[in-house]
C-alpha positions in Angstrom: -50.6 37.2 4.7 -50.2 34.7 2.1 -51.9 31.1 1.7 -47.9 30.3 0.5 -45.8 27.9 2.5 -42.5 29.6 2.7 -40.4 27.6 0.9 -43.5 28.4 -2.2 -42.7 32.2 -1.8 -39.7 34.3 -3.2 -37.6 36.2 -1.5 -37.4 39.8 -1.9 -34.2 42.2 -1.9 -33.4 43.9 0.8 -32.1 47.4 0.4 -32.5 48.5 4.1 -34.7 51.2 5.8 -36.1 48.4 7.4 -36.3 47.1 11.1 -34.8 43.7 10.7 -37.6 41.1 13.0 -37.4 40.7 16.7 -40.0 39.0 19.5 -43.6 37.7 17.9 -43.2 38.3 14.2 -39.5 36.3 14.5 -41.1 33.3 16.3 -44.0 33.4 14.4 -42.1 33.1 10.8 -39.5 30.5 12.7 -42.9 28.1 13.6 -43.6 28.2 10.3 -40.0 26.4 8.7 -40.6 22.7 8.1 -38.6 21.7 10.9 -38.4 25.1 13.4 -36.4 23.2 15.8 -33.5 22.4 13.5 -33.2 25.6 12.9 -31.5 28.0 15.6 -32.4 31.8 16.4 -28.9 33.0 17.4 -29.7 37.0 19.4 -32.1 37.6 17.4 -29.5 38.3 14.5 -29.3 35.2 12.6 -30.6 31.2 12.1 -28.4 29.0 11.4 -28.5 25.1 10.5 -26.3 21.9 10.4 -26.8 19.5 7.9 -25.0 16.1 8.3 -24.4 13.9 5.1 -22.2 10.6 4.6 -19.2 12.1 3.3 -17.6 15.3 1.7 -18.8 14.3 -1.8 -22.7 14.4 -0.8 -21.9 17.4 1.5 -20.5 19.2 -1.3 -23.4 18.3 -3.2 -25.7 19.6 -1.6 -23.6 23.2 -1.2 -23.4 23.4 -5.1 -27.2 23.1 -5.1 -27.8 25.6 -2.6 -25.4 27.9 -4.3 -28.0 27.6 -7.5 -31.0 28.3 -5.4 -28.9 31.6 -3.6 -28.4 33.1 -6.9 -31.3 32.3 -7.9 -33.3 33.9 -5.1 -30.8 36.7 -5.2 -30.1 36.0 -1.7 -26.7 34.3 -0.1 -26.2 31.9 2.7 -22.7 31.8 4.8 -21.3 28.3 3.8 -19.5 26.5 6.1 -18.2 23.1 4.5 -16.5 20.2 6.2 -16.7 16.2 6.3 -20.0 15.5 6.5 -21.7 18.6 7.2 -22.8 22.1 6.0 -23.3 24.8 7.8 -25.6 27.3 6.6 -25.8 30.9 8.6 -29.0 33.2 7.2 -29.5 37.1 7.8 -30.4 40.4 6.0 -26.5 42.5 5.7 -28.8 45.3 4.7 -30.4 45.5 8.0 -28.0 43.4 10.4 -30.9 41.3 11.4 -33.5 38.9 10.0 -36.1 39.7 7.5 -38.5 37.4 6.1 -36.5 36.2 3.0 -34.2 35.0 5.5 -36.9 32.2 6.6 -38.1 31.8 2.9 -34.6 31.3 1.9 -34.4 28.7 4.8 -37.3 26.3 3.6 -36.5 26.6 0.2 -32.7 25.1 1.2 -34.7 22.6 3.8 -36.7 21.6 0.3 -33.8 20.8 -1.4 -33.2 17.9 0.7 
């Protein structure tokens, strides 16, 4: 295991083959995001996040930036955009479930506030 926070690792492509993470391993790498409790595990399947902000213009913002770091990282988000707030959905398509690059992807987009 790495000495790397999270958010200091890359993520890695997913091309399936893979179990996505259930049980220990899942709650183990969801302890380890800066703020595990903002975060929700939704069956095991995805984590999802709300971010609220003053108003569209900071919300949108903060969507563009997060769209850098995606392509970046070579992994994408669901957006959800409104008034305020962002809604961010994480998981592996590749394996219909949650790797880690899902969690690594998660600090890195907690960082960027």
């Amino acid at each position: 295991m790495s000495n790397l926070t999270l958010a200091d690792r890359k993520c890695v492509p997913c091309h399936g083959g893979v179990p996505p993470l259930k049980g220990n391993k899942l709650a183990e790498l969801h302890q380890q995001l800066a703020e595990p409790a903002q975060w929700n595990i939704v069956h095991e399947h995805h984590i999802a996040r709300t971010y609220k902000f003053p108003d569209f213009k900071t919300a949108l913002a903060f969507v563009n930036r997060v769209g850098e770091l995606a392509e970046e990282q070579g992994h994408h988000p669901d957006i959800l955009l409104g008034w305020g707030k962002v809604e961010i959905t994480l998981w592996t398509h590749a394996v219909d479930g949650l790797t880690e690059s899902d969690f690594i992807l998660a600090a890195k987009i907690d960082r960027l506030l």
